[in-house]
N, C-alpha and C positions, 0 to 999 in steps of 0.2 A: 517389307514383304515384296518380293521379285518372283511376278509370273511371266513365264517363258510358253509362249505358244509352238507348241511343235510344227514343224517344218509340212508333216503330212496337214496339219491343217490349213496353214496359210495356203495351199495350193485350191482349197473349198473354199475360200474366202473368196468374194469377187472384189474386182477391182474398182470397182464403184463408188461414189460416197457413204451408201449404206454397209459395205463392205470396212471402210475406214475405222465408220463408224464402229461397225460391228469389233473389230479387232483391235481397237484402245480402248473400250468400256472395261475391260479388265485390267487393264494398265492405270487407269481414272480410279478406279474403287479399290486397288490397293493402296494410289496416295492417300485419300480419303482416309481409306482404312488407318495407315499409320499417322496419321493427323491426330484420329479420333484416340489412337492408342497415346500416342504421345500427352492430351489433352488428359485422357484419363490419368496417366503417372503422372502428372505435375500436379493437378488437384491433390491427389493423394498424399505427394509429399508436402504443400503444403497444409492438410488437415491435420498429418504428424506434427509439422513444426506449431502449431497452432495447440494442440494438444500439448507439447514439453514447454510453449509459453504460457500455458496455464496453470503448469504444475509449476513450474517457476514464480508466479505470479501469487500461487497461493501457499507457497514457503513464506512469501514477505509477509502477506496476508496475517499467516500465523505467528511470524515474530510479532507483529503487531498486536494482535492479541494477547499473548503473552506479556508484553508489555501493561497492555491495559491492566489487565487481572493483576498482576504483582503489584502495581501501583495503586488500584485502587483495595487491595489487603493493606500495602503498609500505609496506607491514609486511614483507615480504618482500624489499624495497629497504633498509629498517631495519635488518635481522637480517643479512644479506648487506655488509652496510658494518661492521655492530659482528663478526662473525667476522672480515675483512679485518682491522680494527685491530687486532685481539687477533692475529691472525698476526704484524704485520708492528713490534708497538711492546708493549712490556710496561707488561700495564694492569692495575692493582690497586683493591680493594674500595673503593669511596669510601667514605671515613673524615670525618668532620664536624669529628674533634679536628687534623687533618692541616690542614682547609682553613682554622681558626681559629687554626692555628701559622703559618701562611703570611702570615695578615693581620693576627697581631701583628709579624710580621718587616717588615711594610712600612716599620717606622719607623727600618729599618737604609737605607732607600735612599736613594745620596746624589748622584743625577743631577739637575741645577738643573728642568727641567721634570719629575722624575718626584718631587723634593721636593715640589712643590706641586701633585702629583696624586694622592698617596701618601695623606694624610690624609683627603681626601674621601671615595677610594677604599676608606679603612677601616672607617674612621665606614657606609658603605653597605653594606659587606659585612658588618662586626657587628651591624648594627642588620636586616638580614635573615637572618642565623645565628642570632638571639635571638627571629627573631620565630614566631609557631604555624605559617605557612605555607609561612617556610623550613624550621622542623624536623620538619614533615610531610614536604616535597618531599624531604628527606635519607632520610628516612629509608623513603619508595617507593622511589626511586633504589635505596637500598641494600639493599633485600626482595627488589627486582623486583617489587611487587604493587601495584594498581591498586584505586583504590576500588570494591566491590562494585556490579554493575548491579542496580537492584532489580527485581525477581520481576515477572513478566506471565504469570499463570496463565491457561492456554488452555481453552476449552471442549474439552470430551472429543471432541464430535463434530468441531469446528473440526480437531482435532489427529489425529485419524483420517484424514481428508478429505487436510489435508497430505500424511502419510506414504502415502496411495495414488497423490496426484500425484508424490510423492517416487520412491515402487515403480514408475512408468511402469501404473497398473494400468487395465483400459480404461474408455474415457467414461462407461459405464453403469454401474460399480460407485462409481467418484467421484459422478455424479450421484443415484443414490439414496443416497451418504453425505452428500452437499449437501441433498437434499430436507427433511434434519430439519433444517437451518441455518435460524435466521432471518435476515432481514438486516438487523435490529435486533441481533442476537446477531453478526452478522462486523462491524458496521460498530462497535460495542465493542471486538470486540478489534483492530483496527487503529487505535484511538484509546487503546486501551491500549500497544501496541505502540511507536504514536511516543512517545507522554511515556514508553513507558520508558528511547528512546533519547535523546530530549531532559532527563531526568535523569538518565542516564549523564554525558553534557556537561557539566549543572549541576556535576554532582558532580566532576569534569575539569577544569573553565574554570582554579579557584585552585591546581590545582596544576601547568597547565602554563604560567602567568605568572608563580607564582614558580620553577618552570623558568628561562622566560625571562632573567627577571634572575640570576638565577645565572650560566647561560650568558654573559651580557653582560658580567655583573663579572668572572666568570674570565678572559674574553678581557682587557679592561683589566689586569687583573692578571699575568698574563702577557707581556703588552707593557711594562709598568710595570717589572716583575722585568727582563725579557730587556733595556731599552735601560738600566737603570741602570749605576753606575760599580761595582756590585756583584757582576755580574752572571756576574764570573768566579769568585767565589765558590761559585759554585751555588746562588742565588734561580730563576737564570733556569728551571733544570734542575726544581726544585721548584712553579714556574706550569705547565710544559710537562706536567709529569706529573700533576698536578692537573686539568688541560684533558683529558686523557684519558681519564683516570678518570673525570673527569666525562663526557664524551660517549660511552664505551663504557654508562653506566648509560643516560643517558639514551636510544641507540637501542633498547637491550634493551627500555625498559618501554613506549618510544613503537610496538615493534613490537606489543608487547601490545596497547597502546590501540588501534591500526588495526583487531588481529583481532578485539577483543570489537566496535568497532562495527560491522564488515564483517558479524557476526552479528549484530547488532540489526537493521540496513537487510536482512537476508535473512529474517529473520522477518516483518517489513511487505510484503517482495516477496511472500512467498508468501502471504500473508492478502490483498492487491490482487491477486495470479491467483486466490484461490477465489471473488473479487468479481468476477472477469471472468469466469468459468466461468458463476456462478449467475447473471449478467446473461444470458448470450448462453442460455441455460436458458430463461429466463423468455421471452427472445426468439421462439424456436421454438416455447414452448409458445403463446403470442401468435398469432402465424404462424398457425400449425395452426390455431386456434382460430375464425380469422377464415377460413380457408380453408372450414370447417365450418358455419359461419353464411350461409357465400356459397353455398353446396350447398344449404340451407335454404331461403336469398329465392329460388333457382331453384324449388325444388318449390313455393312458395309462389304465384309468380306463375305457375308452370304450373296452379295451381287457379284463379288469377283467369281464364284464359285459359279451361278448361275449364266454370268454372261460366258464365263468358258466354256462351259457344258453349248450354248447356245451357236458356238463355232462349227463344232462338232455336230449338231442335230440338224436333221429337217425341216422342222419348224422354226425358226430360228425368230422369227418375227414375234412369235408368245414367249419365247425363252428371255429377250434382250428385253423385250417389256417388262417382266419380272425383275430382270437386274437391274433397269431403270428406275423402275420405281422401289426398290433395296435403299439403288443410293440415292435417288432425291430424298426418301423418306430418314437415313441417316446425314443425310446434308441438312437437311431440316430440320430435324431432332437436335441436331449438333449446336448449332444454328439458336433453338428455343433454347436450349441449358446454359449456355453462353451467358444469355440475356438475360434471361430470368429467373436462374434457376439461383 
């Protein structure tokens, strides 16, 4: 904003100090003025940016949920198939000495294509019965237990904060429990959060590939037993119940693994909502702040408006006083929003 004093005026001006005075107060309250203007758009744009990071924030939020939910369905899809089986078929303790009697009996089988699928067949199955990761996997299978997730210690107040959005307890107790939040200190622990779920996995991957193969060669071995010329013997009867056994183990622990990472992915949910909370926080306080500034450039340029009028007038002594105290009162206002607001 650029005020220009007309020419007929400066000549009413004296040449005075108070004259000086008099004829830069309006030059003084329009910098002000565009100060306060400036201060206002820069709030504003950062309560927008604060705003799109929250809508950001609560995209992950809700992969993360989404996550949770499906996982914890097919854990309960898991658990819900392994009681059926056990209703409907007798299924016993997967045994390891069981499943390496079976795959020394492979060399009783005497079906022309199941001869020459028999030893391969064995040689695979021994040579992963033997090895650290098949007798790992044997033996989660037959615990039920799941490699420990490791530890993600939560800041106190992080963890307070939770259990209030937890409580349903209201916006202003959550946000003065947010206000001692850094967002250096939340954007840690949601980076702590995922590598802990991402090393849960790690720790996961090698034992549900030698899963896998297990799973695989049992089924082969089962088809292997059941088409041989043996098979009335009861080989077949011995793959069938092996196949069980083994897959009543295997939905038990796979429902386990669902539920521990349905809670990994719900501890990231909630650490991305206190990131959305303290976003849209920061937003409003933005807002407000700018709103405050823009109250300011108004008293501001009501003193540019007044101290020109005041060149022009008579009185001039109540007219500059007015503009003076315009702008100390927007210097000051300026001033308390800054700080405190």
């Amino acid at each position: 904003m650029k005020v220009t004093i007309p020419e007929e005026l400066k000549k009413d001006v004296p040449g005075t100090t108070w004259g000086k005075i008099l004829s830069t107060t309006p030059v003084v309250m329009a910098v002000i003025a565009t100060m306060l203007a400036g201060l206002a758009s820069s709030e504003m744009t950062r309560a927008q940016y604060d705003r799109a990071l929250a809508a950001q924030q609560q995209s992950k939020a809700g992969d993360q949920w989404n996550f949770f939910q499906a996982k914890r369905l097919r854990g309960a899809y898991q658990r819900n198939t392994a009681d059926l089986l056990q209703a409907v078929a007798e299924v016993h303790e997967l045994d390891a000495s069981k499943l390496r009697a079976a795959t020394e009996r492979l060399a009783s089988v005497t079906g022309t294509s199941e001869q020459t699928e028999a030893p391969k067949l064995k040689s695979e199955l021994l040579a992963l019965l033997d090895s650290t990761a098949g007798q790992e996997a044997l033996q989660r299978l037959k615990s039920g237990r799941l490699p420990a997730a490791p530890p993600a210690p939560l800041d106190p107040q992080i963890k307070s904060a939770i259990d209030a959005a937890d409580n349903l307890s209201p916006d202003s107790e959550i946000a003065s429990v947010l206000a001692g939040v850094a967002n250096q200190t939340l954007e840690a622990a949601v980076r702590a959060a995922r590598d802990q779920a991402q090393a849960f996995d790690t720790a996961t991957k090698p034992l549900n590939q030698a899963m896998d193969r297990f799973e695989n060669l049992l089924d082969r071995l089962a088809v292997c037993l059941a088409q041989s010329n043996s098979g009335a013997g009861g080989l077949d009867a011995v793959g069938r119940s092996l196949n069980r056994d083994f897959t009543a183990a295997r939905l038990g622990l796979a429902a386990q693994r669902y539920e521990v990472e349905a809670r990994l992915n719900q501890a990231i949910a909630n650490l991305y909502e206190l990131q959305v909370r303290k976003s849209n926080l920061s937003a409003e306080r933005h807002h407000a702040r700018s709103q405050r500034f823009f109250f300011g450039m108004l008293a501001a340029q009501l003193g540019v408006i007044i101290s020109t009028f005041a060149i022009a007038a008579r009185q001039r002594n109540l007219l500059w006083s007015l503009a003076a105290i315009a702008g100390f009162a927007a210097v000051g206002f300026a001033i308390y929003v800054y700080l405190k607001v």
